[in-house]
Every structure is written in structure tokens, then in C-alpha cells.
N, CA, C and O atoms as a GROMACS GRO file, in nm:
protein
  184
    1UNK      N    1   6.118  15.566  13.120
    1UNK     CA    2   6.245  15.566  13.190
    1UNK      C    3   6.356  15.582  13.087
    1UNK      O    4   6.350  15.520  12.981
    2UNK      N    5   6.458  15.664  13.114
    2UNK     CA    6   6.598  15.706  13.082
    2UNK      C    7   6.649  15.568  13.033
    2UNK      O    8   6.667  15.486  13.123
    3UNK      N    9   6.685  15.515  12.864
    3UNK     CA   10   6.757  15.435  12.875
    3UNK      C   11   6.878  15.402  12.997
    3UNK      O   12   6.869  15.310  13.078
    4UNK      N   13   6.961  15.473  12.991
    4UNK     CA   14   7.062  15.467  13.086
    4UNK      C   15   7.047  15.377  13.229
    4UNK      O   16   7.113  15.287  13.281
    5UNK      N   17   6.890  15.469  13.275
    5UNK     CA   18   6.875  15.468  13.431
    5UNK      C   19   6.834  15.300  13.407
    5UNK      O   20   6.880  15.209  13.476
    6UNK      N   21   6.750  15.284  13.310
    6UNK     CA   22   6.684  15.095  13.269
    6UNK      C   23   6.778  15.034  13.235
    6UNK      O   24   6.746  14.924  13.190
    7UNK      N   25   6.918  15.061  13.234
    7UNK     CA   26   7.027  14.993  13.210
    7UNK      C   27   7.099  14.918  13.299
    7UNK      O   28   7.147  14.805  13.295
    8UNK      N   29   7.095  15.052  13.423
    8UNK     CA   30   7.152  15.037  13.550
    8UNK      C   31   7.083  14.979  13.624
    8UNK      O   32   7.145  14.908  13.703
    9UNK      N   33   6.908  14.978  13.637
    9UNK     CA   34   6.847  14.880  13.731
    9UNK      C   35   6.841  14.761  13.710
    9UNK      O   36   6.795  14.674  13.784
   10UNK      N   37   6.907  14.745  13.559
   10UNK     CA   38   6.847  14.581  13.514
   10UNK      C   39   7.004  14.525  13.528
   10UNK      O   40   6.997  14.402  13.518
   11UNK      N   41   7.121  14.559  13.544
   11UNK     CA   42   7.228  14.541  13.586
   11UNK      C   43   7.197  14.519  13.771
   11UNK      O   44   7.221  14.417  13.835
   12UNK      N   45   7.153  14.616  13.811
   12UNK     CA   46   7.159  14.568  13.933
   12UNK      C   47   7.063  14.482  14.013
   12UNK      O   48   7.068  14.452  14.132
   13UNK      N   49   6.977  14.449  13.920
   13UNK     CA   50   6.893  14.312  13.942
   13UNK      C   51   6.944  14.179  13.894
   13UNK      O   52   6.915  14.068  13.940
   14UNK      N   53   7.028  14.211  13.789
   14UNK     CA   54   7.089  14.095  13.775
   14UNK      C   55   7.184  14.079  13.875
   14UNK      O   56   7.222  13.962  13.883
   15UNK      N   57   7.238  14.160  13.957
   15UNK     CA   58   7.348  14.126  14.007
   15UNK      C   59   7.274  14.082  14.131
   15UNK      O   60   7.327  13.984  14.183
   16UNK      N   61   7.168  14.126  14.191
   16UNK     CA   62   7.084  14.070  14.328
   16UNK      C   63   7.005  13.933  14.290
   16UNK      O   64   6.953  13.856  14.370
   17UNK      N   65   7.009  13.924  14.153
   17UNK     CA   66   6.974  13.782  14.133
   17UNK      C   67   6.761  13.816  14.101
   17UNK      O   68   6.674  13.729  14.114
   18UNK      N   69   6.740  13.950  14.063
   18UNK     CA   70   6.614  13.959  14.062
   18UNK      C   71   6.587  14.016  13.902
   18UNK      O   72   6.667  14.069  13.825
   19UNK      N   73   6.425  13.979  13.883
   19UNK     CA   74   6.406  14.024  13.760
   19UNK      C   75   6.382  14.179  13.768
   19UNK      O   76   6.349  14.244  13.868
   20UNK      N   77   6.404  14.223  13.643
   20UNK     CA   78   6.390  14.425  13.633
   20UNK      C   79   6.283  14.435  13.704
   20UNK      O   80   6.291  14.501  13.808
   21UNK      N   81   6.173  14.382  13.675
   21UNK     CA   82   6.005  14.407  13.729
   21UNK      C   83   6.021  14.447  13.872
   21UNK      O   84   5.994  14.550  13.933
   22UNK      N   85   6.087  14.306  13.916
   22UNK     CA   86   6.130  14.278  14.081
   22UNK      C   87   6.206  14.410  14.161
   22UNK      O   88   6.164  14.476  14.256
   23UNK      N   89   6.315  14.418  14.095
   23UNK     CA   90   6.395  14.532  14.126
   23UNK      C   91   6.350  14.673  14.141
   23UNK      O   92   6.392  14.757  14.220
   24UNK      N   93   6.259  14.684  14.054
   24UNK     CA   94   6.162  14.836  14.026
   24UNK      C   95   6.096  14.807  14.151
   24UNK      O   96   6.109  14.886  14.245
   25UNK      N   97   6.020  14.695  14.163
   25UNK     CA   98   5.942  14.641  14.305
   25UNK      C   99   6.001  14.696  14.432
   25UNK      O  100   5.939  14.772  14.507
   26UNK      N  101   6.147  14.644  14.457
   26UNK     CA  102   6.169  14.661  14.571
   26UNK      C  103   6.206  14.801  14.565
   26UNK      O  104   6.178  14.875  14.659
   27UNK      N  105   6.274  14.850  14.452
   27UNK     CA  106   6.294  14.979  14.491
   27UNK      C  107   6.206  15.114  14.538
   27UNK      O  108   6.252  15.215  14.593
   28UNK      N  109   6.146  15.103  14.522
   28UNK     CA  110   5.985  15.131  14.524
   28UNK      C  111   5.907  15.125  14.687
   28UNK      O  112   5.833  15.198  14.753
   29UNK      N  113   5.966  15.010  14.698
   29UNK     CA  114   5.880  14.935  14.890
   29UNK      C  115   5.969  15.026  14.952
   29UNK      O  116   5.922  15.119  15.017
   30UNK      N  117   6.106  15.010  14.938
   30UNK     CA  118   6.220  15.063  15.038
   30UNK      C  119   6.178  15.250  15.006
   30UNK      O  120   6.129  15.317  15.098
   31UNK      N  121   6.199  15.298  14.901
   31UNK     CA  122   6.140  15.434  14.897
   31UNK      C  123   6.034  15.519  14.970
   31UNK      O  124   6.035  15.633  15.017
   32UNK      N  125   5.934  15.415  14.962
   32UNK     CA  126   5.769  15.417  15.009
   32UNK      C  127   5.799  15.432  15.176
   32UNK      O  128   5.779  15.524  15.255
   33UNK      N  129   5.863  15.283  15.192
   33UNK     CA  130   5.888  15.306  15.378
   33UNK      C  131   5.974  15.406  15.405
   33UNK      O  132   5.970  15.452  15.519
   34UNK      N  133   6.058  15.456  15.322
   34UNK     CA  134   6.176  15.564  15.404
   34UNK      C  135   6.089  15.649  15.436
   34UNK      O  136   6.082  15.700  15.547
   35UNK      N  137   5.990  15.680  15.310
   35UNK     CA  138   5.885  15.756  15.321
   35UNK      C  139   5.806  15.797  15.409
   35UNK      O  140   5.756  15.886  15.478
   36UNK      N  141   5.813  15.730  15.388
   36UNK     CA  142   5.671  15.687  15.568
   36UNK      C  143   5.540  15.668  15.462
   36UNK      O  144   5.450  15.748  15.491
   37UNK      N  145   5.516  15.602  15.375
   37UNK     CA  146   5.400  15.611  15.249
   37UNK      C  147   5.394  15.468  15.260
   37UNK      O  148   5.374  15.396  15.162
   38UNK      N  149   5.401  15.449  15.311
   38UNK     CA  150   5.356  15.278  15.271
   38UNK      C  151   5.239  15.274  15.373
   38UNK      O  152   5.229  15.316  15.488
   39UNK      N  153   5.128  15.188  15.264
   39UNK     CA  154   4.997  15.166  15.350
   39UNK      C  155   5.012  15.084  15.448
   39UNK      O  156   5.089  14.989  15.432
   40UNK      N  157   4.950  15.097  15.558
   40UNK     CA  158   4.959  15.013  15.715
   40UNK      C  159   4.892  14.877  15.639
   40UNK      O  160   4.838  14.919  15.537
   41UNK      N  161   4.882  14.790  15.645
   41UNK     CA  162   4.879  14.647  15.613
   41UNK      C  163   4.681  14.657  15.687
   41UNK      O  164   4.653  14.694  15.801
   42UNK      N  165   4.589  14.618  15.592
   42UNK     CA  166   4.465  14.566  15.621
   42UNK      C  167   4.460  14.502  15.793
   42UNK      O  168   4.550  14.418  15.804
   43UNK      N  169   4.403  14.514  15.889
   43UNK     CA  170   4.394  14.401  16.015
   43UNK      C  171   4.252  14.340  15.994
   43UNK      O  172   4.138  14.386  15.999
   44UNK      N  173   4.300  14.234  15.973
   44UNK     CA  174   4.205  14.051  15.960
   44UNK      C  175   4.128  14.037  16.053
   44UNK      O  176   4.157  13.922  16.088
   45UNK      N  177   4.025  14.080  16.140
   45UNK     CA  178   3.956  13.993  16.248
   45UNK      C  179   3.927  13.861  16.206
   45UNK      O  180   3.870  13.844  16.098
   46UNK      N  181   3.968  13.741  16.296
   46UNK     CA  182   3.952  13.628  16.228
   46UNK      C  183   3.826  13.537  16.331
   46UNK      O  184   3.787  13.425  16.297
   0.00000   0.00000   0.00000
């Protein structure tokens, strides 16, 4: 990653109160679902 761009996510994790790791995390989930890429969740027969 682009110094710059690792500058700006770790600024804006600090500012949401999350760690860089975290922030990469969510940014990532929200991408995935705009996506439509996010895996359907396992179903449990219990």
C-alpha cells in the first residue's frame, strides 16, 4: 500500500476509534457487500 493511502486509513481509524487492521476490515466487508461478493453465511442445522 501507497504510503499516503496507509496514512489516510490509519487517520481515519483513528478518528472511528478503530485499529488500521480493523479499518482495512471494515473497509473491505462494506466493499464486498456493495459488491454483492460477500459469502452467504454457512446455515447451522442444529
Amino acid at each position: 500500500m501507497d504510503e499516503k493511502m496507509l496514512a489516510a486509513v490509519e487517520k481515519w481509524a483513528a478518528d472511528e476509534f478503530r485499529s488500521t487492521n480493523g479499518q482495512i476490515e471494515f473497509l473491505l466487508s462494506e466493499a464486498l457487500k456493495k459488491a454483492g461478493r460477500l459469502p452467504k453465511p454457512d446455515k447451522k442445522t442444529e
